[in-house]
C-alpha positions as CSV (number, residue, x, y, z in Angstrom):
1,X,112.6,173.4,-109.8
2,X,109.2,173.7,-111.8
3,X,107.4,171.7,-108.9
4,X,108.3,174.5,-106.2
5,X,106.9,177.1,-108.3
6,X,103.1,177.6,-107.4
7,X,100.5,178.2,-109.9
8,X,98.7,181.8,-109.0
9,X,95.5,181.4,-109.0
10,X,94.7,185.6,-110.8
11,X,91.1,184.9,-110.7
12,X,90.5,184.8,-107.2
13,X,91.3,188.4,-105.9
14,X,88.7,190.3,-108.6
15,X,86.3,188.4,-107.9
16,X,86.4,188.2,-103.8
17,X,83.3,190.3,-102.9
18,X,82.9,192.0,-99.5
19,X,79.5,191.0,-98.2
20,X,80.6,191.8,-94.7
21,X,78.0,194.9,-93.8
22,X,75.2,192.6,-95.5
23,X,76.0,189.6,-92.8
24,X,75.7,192.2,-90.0
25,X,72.8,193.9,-91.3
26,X,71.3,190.6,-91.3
27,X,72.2,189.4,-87.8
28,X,71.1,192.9,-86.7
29,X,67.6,192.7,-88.4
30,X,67.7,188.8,-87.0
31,X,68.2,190.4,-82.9
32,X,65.7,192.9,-83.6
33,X,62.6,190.1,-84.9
34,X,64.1,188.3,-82.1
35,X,63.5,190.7,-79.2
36,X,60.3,191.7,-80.6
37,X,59.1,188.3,-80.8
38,X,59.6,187.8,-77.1
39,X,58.4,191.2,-76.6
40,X,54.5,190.0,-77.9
41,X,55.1,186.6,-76.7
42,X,55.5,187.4,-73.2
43,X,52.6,190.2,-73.4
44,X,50.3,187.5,-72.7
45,X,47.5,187.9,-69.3
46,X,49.3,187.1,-65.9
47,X,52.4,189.0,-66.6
48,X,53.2,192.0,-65.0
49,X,55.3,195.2,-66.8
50,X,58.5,193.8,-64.9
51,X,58.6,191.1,-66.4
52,X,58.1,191.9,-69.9
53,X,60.8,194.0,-69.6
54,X,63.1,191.2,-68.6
55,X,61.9,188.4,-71.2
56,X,63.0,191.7,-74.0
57,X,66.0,192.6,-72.4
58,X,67.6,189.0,-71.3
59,X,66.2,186.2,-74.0
């Protein structure tokens, strides 16, 4: 019967941290560099208003 019993591991809940709102704040901060990279890139000569808007909106 001492091989059915399970060791509890009591070190694992304490120490589980919640970086949840840090992983989102970082994919958030990631979208925004993103769209505002395609923003200046497609700024370049030749391109109309129209279509700046669509390269930020729709990468």
């Amino acid at each position: 019967m001492t091989i059915a019993d399970r060791i509890q591991n009591a070190s694992y809940g304490p120490t589980a941290r919640n970086f949840d709102g840090l992983i989102l704040l970082g994919y958030a901060a990631f979208a925004v560099l993103a769209v505002v990279a395609i923003y200046l890139a497609a700024a370049g000569s030749g391109m109309t208003g129209g279509d700046v808007v669509a390269a930020a909106v729709m990468p």
